[in-house]
Chimera marker file (.cmm) of the C-alpha trace (Angstrom):
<marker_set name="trace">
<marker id="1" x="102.430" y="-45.290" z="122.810" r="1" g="1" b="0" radius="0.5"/>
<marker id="2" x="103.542" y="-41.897" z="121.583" r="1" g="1" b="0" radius="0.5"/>
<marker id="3" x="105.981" y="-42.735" z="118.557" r="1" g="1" b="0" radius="0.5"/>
<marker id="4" x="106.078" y="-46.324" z="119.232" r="1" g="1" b="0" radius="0.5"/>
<marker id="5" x="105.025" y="-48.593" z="116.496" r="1" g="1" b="0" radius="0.5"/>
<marker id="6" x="102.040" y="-51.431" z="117.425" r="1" g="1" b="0" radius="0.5"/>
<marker id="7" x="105.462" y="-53.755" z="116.421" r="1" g="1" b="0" radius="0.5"/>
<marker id="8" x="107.542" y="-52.762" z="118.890" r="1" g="1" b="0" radius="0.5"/>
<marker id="9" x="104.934" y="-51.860" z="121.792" r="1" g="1" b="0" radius="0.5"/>
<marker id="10" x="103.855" y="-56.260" z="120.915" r="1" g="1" b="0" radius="0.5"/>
<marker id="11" x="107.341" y="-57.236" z="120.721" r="1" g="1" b="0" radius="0.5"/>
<marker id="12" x="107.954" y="-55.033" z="124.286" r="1" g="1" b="0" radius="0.5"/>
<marker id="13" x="104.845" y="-57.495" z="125.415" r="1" g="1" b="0" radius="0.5"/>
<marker id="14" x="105.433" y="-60.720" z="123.958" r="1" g="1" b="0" radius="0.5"/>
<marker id="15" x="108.448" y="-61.242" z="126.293" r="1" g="1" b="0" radius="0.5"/>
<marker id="16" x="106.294" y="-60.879" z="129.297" r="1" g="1" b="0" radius="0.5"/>
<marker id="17" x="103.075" y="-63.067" z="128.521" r="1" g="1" b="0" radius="0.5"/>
<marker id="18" x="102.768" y="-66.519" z="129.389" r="1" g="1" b="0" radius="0.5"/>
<marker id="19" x="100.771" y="-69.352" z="129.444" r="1" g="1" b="0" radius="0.5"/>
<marker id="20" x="96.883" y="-68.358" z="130.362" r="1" g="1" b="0" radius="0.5"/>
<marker id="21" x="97.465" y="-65.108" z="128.049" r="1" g="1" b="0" radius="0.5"/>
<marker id="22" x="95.687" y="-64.226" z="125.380" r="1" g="1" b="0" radius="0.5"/>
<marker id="23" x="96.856" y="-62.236" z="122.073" r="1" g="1" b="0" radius="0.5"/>
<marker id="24" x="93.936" y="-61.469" z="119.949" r="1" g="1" b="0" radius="0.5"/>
<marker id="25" x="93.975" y="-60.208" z="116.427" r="1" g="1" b="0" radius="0.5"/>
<marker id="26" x="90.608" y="-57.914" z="116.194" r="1" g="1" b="0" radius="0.5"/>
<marker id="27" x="88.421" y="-57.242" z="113.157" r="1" g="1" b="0" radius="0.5"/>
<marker id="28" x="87.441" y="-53.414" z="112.847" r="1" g="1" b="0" radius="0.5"/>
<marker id="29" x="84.051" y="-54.040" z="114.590" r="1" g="1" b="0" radius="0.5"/>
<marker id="30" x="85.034" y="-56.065" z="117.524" r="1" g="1" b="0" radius="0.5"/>
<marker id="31" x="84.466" y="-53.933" z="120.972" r="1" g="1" b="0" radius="0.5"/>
<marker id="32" x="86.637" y="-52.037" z="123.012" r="1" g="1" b="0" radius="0.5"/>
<marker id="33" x="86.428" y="-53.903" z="126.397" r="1" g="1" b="0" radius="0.5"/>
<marker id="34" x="86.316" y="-51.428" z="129.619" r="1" g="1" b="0" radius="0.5"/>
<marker id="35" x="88.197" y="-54.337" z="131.851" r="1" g="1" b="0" radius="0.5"/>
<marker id="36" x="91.710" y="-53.573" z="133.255" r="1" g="1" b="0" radius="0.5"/>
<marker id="37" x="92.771" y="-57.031" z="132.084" r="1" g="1" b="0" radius="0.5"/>
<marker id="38" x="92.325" y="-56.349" z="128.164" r="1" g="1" b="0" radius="0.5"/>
<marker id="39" x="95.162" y="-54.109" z="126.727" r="1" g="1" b="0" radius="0.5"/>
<marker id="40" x="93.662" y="-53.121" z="123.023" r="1" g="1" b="0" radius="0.5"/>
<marker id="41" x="96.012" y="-51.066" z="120.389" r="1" g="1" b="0" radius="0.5"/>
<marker id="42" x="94.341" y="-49.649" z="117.506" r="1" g="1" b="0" radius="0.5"/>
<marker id="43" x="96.908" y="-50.873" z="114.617" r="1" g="1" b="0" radius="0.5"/>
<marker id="44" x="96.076" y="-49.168" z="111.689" r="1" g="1" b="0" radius="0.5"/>
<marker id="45" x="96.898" y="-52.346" z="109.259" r="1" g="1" b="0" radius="0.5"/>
<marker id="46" x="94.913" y="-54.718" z="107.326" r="1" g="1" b="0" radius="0.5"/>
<marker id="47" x="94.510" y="-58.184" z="108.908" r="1" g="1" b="0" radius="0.5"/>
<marker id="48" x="96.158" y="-60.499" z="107.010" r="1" g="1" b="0" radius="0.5"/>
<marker id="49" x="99.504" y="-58.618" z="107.976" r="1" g="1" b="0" radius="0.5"/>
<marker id="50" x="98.651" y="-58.507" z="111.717" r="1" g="1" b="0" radius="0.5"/>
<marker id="51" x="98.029" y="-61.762" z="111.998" r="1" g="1" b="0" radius="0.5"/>
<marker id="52" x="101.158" y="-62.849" z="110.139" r="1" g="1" b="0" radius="0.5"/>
<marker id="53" x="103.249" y="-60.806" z="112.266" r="1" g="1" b="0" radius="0.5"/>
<marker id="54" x="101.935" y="-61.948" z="115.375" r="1" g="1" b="0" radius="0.5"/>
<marker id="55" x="101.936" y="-65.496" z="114.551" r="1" g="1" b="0" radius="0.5"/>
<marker id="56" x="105.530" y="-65.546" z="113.368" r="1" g="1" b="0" radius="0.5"/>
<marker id="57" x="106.465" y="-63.566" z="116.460" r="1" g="1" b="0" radius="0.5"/>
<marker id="58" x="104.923" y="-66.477" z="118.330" r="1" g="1" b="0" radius="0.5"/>
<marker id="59" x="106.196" y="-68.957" z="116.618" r="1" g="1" b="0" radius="0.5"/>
<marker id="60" x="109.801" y="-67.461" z="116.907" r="1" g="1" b="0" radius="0.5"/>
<marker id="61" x="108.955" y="-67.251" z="121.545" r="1" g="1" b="0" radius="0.5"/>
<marker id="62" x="110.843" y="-69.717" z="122.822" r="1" g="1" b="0" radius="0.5"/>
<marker id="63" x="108.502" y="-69.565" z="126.294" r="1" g="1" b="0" radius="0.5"/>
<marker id="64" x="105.237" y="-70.001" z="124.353" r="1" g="1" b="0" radius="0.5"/>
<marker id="65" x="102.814" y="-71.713" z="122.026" r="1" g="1" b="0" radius="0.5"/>
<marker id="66" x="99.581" y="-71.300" z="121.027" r="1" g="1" b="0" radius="0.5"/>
<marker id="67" x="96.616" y="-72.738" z="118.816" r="1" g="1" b="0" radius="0.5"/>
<marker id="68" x="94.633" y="-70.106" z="117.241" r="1" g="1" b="0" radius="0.5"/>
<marker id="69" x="90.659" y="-69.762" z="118.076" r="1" g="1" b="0" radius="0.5"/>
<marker id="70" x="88.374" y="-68.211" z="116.143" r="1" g="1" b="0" radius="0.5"/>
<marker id="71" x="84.216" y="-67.489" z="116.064" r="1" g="1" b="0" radius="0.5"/>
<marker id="72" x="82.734" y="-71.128" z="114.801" r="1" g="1" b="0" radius="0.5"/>
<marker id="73" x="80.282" y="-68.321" z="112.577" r="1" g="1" b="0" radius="0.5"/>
<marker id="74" x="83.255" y="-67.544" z="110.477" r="1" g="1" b="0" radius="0.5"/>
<marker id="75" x="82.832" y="-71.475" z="108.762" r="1" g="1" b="0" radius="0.5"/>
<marker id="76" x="79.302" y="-69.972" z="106.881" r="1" g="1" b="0" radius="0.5"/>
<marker id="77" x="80.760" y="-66.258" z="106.247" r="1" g="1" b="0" radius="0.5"/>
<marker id="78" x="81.079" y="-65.893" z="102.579" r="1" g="1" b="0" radius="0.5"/>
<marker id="79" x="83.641" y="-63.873" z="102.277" r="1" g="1" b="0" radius="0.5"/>
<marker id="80" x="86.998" y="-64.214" z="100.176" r="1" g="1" b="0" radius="0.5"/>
<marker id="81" x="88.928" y="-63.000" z="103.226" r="1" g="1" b="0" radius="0.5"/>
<marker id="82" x="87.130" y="-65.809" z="105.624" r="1" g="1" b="0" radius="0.5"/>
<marker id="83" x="87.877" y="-68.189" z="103.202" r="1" g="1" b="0" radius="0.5"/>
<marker id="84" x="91.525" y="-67.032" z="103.035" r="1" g="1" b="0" radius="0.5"/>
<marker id="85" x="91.536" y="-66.943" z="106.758" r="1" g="1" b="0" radius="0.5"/>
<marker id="86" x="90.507" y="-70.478" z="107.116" r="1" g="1" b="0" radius="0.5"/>
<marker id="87" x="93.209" y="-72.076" z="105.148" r="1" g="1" b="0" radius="0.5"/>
<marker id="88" x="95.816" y="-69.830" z="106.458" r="1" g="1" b="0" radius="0.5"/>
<marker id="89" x="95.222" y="-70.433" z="110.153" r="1" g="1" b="0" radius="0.5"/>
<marker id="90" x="95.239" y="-74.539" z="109.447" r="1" g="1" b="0" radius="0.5"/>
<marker id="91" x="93.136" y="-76.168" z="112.159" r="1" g="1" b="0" radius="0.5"/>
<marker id="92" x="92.364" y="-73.767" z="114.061" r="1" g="1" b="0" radius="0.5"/>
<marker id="93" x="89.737" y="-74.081" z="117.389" r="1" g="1" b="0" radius="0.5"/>
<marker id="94" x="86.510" y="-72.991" z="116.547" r="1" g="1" b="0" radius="0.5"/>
<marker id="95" x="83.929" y="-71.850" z="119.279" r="1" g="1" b="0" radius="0.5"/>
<marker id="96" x="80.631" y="-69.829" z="118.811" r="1" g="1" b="0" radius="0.5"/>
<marker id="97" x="81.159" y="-65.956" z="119.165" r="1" g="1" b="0" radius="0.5"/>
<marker id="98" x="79.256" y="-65.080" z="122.128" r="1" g="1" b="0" radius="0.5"/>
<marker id="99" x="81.290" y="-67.650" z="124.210" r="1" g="1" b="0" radius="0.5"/>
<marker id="100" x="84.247" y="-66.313" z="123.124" r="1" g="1" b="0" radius="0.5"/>
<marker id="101" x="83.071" y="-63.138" z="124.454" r="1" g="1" b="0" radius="0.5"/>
<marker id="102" x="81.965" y="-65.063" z="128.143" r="1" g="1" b="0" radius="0.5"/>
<marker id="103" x="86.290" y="-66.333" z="127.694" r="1" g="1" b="0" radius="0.5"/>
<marker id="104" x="87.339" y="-63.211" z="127.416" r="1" g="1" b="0" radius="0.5"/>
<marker id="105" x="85.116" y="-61.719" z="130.303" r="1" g="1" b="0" radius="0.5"/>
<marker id="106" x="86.810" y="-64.456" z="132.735" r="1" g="1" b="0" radius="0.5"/>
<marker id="107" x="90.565" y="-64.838" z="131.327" r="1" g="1" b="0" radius="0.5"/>
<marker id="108" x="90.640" y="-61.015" z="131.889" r="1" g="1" b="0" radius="0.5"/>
<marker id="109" x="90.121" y="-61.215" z="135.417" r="1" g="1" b="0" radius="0.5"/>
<marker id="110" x="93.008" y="-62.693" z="136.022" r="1" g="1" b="0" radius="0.5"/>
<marker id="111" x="95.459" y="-62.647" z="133.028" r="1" g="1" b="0" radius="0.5"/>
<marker id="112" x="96.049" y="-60.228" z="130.458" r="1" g="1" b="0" radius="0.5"/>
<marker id="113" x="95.035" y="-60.411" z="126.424" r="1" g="1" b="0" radius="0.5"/>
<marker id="114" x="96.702" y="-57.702" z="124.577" r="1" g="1" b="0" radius="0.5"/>
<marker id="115" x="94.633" y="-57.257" z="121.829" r="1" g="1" b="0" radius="0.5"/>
<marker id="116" x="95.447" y="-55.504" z="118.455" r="1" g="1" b="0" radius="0.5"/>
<marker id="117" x="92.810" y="-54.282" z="116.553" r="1" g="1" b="0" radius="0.5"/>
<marker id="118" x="93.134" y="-53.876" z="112.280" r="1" g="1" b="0" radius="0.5"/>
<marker id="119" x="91.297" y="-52.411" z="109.818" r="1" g="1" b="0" radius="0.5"/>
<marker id="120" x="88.904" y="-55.519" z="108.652" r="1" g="1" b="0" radius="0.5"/>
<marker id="121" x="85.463" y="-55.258" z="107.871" r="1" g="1" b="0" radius="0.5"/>
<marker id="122" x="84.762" y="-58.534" z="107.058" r="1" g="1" b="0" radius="0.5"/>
<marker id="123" x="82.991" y="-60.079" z="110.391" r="1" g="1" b="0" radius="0.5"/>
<marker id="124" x="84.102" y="-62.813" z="112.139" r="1" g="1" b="0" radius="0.5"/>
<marker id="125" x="87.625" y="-62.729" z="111.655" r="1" g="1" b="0" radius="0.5"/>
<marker id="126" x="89.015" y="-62.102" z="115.064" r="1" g="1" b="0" radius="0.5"/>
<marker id="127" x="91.463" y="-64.366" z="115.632" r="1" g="1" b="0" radius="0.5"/>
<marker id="128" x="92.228" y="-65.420" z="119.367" r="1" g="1" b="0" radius="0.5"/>
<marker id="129" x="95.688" y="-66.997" z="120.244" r="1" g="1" b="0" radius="0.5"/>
<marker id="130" x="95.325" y="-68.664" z="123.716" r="1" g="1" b="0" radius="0.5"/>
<marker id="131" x="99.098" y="-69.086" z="125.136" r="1" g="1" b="0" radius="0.5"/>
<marker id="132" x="100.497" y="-71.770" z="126.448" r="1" g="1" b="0" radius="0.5"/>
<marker id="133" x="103.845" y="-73.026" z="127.492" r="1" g="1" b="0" radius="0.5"/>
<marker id="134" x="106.207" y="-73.199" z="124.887" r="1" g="1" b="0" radius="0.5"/>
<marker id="135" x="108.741" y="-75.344" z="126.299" r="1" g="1" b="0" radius="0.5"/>
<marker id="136" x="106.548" y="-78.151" z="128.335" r="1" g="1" b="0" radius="0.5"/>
<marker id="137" x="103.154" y="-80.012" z="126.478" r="1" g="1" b="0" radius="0.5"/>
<marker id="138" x="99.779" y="-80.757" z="127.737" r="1" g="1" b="0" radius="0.5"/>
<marker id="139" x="101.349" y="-83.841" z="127.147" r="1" g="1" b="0" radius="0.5"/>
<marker id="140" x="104.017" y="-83.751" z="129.678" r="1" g="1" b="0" radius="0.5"/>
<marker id="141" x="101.882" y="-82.227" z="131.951" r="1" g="1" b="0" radius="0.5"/>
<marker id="142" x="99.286" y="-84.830" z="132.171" r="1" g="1" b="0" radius="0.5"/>
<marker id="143" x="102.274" y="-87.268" z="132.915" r="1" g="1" b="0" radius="0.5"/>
<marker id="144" x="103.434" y="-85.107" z="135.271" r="1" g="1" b="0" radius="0.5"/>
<marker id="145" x="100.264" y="-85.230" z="137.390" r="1" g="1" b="0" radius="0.5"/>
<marker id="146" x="99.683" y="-89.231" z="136.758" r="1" g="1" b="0" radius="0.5"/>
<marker id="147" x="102.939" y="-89.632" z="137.960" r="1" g="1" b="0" radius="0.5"/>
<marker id="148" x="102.414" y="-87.517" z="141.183" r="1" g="1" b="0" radius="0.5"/>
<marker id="149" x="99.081" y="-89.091" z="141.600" r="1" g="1" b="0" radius="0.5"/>
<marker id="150" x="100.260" y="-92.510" z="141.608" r="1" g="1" b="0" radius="0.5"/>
<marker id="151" x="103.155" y="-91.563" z="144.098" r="1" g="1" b="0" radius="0.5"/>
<marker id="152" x="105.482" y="-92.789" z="141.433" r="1" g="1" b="0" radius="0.5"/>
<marker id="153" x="109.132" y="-90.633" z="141.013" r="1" g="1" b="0" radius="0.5"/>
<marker id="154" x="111.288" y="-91.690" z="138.494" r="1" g="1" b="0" radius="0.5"/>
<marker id="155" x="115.306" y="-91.979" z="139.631" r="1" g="1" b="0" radius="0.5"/>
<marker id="156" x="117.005" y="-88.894" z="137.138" r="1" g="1" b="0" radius="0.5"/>
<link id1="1" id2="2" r="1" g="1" b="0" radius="0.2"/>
<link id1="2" id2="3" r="1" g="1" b="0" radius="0.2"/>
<link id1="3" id2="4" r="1" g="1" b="0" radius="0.2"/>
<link id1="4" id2="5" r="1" g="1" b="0" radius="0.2"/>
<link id1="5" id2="6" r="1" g="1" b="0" radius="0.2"/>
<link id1="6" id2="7" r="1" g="1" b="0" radius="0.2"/>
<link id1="7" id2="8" r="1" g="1" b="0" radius="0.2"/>
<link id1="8" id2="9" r="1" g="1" b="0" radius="0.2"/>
<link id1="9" id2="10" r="1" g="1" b="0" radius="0.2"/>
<link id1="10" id2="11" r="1" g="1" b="0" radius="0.2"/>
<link id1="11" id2="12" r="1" g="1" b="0" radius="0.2"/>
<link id1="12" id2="13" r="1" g="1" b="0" radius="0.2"/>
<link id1="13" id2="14" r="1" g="1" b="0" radius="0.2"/>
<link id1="14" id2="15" r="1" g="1" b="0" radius="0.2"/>
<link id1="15" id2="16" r="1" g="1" b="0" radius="0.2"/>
<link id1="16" id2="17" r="1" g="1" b="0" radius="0.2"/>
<link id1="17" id2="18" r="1" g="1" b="0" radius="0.2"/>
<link id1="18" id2="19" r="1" g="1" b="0" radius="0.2"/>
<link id1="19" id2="20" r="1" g="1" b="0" radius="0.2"/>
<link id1="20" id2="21" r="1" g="1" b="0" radius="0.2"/>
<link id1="21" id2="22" r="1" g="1" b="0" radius="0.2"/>
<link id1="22" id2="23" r="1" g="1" b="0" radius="0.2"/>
<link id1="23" id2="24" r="1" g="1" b="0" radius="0.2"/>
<link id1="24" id2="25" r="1" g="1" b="0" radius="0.2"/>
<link id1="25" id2="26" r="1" g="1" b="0" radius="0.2"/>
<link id1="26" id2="27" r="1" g="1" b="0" radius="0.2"/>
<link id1="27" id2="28" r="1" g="1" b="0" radius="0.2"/>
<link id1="28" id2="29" r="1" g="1" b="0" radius="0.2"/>
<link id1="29" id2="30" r="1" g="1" b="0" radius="0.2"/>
<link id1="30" id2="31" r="1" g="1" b="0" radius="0.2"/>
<link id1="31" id2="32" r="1" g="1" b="0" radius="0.2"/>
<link id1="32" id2="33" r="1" g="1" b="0" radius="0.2"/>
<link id1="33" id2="34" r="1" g="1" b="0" radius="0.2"/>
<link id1="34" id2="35" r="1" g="1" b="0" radius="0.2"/>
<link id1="35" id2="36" r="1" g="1" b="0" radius="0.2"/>
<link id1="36" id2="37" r="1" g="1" b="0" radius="0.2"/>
<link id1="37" id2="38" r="1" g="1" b="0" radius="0.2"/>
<link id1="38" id2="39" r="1" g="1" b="0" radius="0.2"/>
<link id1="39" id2="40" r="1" g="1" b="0" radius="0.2"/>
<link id1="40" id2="41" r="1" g="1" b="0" radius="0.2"/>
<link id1="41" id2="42" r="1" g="1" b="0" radius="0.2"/>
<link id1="42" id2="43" r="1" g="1" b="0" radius="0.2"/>
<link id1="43" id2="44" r="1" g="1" b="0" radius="0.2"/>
<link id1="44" id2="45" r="1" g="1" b="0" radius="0.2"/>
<link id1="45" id2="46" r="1" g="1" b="0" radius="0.2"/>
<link id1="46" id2="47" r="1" g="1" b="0" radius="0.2"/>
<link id1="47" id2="48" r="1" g="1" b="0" radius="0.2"/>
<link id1="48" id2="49" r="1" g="1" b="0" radius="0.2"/>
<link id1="49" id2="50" r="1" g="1" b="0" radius="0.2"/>
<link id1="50" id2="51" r="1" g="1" b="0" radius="0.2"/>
<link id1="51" id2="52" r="1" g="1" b="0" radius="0.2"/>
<link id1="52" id2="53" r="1" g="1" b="0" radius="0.2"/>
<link id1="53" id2="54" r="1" g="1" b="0" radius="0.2"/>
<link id1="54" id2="55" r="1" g="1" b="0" radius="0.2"/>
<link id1="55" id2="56" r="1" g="1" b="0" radius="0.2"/>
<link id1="56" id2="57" r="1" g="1" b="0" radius="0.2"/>
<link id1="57" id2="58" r="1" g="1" b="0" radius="0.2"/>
<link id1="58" id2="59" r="1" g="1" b="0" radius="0.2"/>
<link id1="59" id2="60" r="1" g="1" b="0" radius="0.2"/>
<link id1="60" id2="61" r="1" g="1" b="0" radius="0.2"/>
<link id1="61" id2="62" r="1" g="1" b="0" radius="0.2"/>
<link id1="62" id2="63" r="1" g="1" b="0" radius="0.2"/>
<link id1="63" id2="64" r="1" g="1" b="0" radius="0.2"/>
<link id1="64" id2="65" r="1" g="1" b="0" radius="0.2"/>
<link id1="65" id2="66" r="1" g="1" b="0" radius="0.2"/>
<link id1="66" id2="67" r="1" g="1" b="0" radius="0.2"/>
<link id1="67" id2="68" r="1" g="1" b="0" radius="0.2"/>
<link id1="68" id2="69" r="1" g="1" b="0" radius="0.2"/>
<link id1="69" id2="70" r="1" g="1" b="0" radius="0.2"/>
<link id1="70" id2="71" r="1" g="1" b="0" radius="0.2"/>
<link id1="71" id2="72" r="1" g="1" b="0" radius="0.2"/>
<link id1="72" id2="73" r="1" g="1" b="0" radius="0.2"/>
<link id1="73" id2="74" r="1" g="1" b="0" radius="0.2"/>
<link id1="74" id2="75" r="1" g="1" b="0" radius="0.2"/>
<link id1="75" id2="76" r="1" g="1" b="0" radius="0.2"/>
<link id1="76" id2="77" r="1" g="1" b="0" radius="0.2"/>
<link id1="77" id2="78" r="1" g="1" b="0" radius="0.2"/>
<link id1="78" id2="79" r="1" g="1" b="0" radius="0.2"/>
<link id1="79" id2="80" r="1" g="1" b="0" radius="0.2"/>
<link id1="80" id2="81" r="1" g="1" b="0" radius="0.2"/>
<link id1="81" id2="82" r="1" g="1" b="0" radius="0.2"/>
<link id1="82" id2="83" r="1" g="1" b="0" radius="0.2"/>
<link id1="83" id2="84" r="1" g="1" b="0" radius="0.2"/>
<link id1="84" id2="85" r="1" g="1" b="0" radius="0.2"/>
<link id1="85" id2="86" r="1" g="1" b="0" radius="0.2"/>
<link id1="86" id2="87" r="1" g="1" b="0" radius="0.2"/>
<link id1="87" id2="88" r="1" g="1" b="0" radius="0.2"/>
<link id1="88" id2="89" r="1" g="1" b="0" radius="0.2"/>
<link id1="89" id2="90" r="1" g="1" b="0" radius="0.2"/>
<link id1="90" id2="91" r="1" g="1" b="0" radius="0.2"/>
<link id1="91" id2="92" r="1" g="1" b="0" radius="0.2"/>
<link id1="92" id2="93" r="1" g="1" b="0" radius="0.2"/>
<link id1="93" id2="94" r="1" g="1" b="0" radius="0.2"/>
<link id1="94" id2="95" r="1" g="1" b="0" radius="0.2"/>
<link id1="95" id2="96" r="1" g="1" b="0" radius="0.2"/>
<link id1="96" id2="97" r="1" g="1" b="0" radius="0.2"/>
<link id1="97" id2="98" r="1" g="1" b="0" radius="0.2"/>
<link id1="98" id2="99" r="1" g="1" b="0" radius="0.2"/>
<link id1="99" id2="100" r="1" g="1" b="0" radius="0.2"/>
<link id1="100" id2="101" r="1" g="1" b="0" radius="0.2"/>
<link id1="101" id2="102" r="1" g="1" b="0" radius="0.2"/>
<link id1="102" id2="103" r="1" g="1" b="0" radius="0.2"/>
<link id1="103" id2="104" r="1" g="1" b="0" radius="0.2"/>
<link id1="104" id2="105" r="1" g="1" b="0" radius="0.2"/>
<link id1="105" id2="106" r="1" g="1" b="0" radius="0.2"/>
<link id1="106" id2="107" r="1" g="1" b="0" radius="0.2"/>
<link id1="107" id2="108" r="1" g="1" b="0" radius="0.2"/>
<link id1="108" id2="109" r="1" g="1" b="0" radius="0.2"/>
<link id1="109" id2="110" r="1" g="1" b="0" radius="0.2"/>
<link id1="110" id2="111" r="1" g="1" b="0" radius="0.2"/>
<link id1="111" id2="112" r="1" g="1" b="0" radius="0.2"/>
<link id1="112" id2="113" r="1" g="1" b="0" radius="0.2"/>
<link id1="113" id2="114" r="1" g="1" b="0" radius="0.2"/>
<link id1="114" id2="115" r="1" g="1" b="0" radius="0.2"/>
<link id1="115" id2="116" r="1" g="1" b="0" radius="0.2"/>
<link id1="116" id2="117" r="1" g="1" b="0" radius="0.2"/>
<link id1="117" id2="118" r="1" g="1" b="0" radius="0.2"/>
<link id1="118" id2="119" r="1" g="1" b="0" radius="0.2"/>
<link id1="119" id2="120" r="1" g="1" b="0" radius="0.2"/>
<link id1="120" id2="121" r="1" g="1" b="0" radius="0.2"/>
<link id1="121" id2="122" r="1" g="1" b="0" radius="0.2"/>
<link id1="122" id2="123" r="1" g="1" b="0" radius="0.2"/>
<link id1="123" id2="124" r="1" g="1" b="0" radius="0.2"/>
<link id1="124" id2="125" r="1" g="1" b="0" radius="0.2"/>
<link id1="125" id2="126" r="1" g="1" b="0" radius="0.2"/>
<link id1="126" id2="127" r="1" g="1" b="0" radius="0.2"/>
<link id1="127" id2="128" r="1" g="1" b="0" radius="0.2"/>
<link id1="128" id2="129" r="1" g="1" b="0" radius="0.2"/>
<link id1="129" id2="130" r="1" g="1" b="0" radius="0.2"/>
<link id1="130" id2="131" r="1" g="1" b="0" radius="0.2"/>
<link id1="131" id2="132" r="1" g="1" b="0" radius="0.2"/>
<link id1="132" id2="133" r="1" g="1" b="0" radius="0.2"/>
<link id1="133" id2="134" r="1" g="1" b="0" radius="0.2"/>
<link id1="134" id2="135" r="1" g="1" b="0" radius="0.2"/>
<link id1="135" id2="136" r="1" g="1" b="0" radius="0.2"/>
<link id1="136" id2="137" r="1" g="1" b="0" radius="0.2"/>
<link id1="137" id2="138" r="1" g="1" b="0" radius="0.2"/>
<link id1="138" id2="139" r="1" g="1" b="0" radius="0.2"/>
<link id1="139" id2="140" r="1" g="1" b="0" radius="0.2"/>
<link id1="140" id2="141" r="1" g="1" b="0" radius="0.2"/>
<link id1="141" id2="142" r="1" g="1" b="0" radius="0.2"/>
<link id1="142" id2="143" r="1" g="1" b="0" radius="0.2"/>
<link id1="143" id2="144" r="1" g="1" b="0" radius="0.2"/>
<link id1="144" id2="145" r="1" g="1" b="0" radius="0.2"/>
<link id1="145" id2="146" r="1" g="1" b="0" radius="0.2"/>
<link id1="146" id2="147" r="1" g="1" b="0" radius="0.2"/>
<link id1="147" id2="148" r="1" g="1" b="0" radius="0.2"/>
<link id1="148" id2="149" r="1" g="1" b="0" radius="0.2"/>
<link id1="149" id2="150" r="1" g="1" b="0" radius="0.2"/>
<link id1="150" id2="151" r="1" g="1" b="0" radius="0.2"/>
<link id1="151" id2="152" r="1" g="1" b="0" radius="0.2"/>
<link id1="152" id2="153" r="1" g="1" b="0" radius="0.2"/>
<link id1="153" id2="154" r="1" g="1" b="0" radius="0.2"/>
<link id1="154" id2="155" r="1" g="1" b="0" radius="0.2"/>
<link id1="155" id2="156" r="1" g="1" b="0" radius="0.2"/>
</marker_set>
């Protein structure tokens, strides 16, 4: 990265992710993964402004969307920064830790997750935004295929 911020090396990334990608906002803890398809970038911030940034930056993609996921643990961590977490994030997916881990294992192998790490110490705070389309819904898709199923195309 030499002189290049975490910032600008994401916003250089963000462009080129895509639905089936993974973004992934790491607690201090979390472990460096070995696999080619995991990018990780040590940012040197505290969470909370990580997780802003990248949300806002994902918000502001016109080619994606995503729902965040985080550890279903993180519901009994008593911790004012889980708690602050929680309500931030909204409704967020919740899924136990370990399978998160299996995910990650198996999205890897096939798509990247650029992964930025922060300072926090308080466990369970990882915060995993799986991409999706941003301009074309599950929605829309499952129409899509109904419609091609049923040998059905509608006159434009």
């Amino acid at each position: 990265m030499d002189r290049e911020t975490w910032r600008e090396f994401f916003d250089s990334r963000l462009p080129l992710l895509g639905h089936r990608n993974w973004v992934a906002v790491l607690d201090a803890a979390f472990p460096l993964y070995g696999g080619a398809g995991v990018e990780t970038i040590f940012t040197g911030e505290e969470h909370r402004t990580v997780l802003a940034s990248v949300s806002d930056a994902i918000g502001r993609a016109p080619h994606v969307a995503a729902n965040p996921l985080v550890a279903e643990e993180l519901r009994w961590v008593e911790s004012p920064m889980a708690s602050d977490l929680l309500a931030a994030l909204g409704e967020p997916k919740f899924m136990a830790h370990a399978d998160i881990l299996e995910a990650l294992d198996e999205i890897s192998r096939r798509y990247r997750i650029f992964a930025l790490k922060t300072t926090c110490t308080t466990p369970y705070t990882s915060v995993f935004f799986v991409l999706g389309c941003g301009y074309w819904t599950d929605e829309q898709e499952f129409e899509l295929r109904r419609r091609w199923a049923s040998g059905v195309q509608e006159s434009r």
